[in-house]
C-alpha positions as CSV (number, residue, x, y, z in Angstrom):
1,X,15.8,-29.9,-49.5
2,X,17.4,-31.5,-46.4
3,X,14.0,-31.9,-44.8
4,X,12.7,-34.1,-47.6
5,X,15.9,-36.0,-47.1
6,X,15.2,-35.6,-43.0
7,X,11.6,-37.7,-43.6
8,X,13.2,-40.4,-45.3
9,X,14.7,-40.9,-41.7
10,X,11.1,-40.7,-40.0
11,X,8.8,-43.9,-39.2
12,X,5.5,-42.9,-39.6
13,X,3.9,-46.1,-39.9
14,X,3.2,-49.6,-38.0
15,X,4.3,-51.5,-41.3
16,X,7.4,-49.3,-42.3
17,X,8.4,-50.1,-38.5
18,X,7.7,-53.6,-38.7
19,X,9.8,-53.5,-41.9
20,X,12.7,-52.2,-40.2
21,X,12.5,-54.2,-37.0
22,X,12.6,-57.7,-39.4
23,X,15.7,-56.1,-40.8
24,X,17.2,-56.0,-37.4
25,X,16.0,-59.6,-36.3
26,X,17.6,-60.9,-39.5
27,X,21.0,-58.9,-38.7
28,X,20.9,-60.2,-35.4
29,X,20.4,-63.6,-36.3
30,X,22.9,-63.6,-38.3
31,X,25.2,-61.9,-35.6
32,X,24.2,-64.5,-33.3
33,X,25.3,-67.1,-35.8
34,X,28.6,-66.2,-35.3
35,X,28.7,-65.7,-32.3
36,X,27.4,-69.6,-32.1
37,X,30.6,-70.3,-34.4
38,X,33.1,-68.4,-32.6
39,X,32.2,-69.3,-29.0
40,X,30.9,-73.0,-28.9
41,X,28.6,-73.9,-26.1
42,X,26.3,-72.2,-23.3
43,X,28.5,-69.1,-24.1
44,X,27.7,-68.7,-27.7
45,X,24.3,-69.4,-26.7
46,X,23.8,-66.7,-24.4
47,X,25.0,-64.5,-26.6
48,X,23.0,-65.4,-29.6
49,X,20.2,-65.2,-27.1
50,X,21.4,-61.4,-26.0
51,X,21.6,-60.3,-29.5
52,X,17.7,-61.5,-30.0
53,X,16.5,-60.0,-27.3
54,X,18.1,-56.7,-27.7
55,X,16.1,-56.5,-31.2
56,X,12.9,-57.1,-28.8
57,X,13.4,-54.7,-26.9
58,X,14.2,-51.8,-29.5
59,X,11.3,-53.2,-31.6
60,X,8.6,-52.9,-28.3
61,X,10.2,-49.3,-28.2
62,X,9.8,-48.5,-32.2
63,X,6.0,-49.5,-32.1
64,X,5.6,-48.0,-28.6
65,X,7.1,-44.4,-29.4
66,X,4.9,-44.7,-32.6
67,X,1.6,-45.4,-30.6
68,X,2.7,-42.2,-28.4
69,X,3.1,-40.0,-31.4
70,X,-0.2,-41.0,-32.7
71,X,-1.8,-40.2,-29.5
72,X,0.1,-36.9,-28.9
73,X,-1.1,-36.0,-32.8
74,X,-4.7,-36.8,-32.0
75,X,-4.5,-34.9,-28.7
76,X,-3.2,-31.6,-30.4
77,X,-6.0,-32.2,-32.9
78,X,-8.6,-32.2,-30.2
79,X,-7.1,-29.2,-28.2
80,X,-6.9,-27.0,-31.4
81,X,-10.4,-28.0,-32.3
82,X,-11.6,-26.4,-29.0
C-alpha cells in the first residue's frame, strides 16, 4: 500500500513535469508579487527576478533528471537484452 502511495510522488513523464513546474512559476509569481509590494524599487525587483529564476533552474533540473532516467531505463534494457 505505501508504494502505490510512493508513485503518486514519482514524475514519470515530460507533461506531468511540465504540470508541476507551471505550478511553481505561478507560486513564484505570485511570491514575487509581494515581494514587489513589500520592497518598492530595484530591490523588490531583484527579488521577484530571483524567485523566477529559481523556478528555471529547478524546472531545467526536473526535465533533465527525467531525460537521464529515460536513458538509464533504455540502457538497462539493452544490457539485459545481451
Amino acid at each position: 500500500m505505501l508504494g502505490k502511495i510512493k508513485r503518486l510522488f514519482v514524475i514519470k513523464t515530460r507533461i506531468e513535469a511540465f504540470v508541476i513546474i507551471y505550478a511553481l512559476a505561478l507560486g513564484s509569481c505570485m511570491r514575487g508579487i509581494v515581494y514587489l509590494h513589500d520592497y518598492p524599487g530595484f530591490g523588490g525587483k531583484l527579488l521577484f527576478l530571483a524567485t523566477t529564476g529559481a523556478v528555471f533552474l529547478g524546472g531545467a533540473k526536473i526535465l533533465d533528471c527525467l531525460r537521464l532516467e529515460r536513458e538509464v531505463a533504455e540502457l538497462r534494457g539493452n544490457s539485459a537484452a545481451r
